[in-house]
C-alpha positions, 0 to 999 in steps of 0.5 A: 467532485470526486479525486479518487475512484471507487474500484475493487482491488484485491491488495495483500501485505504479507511481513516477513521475519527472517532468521536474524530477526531482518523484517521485509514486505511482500506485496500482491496484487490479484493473488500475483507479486508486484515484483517491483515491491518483492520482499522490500525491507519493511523500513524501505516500504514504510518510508515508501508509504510516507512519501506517498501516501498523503496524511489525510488520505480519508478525507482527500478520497471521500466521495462528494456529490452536487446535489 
């Protein structure tokens, strides 16, 4: 049984550095900014992603088949 699906998703993490020195995230989703996610402090999208993202995200999302 499989828990994630296989799908072509075209994502882009872009960090940005400002003048004084401030990091911040931007995120794009098919070429378009996920304004919800728009030059996020990188701190902020970091916590964001350790909420989230399970630590063993390669194993919850490896495909198993009944043979």
């Amino acid at each position: 049984m499989s828990f994630c699906t296989i799908t072509d998703v075209h994502l882009i993490f872009q960090v940005w550095q400002t003048q004084d020195g401030s990091n911040f995230v931007r995120i794009m989703h098919e070429g378009t900014p996920v304004e919800t996610l728009d030059w996020i402090p990188l701190d902020d999208f970091i916590g964001l992603l350790e909420e989230n993202v399970p630590p063993n995200l390669f194993e919850a999302c490896t495909v198993v088949t009944d043979d």
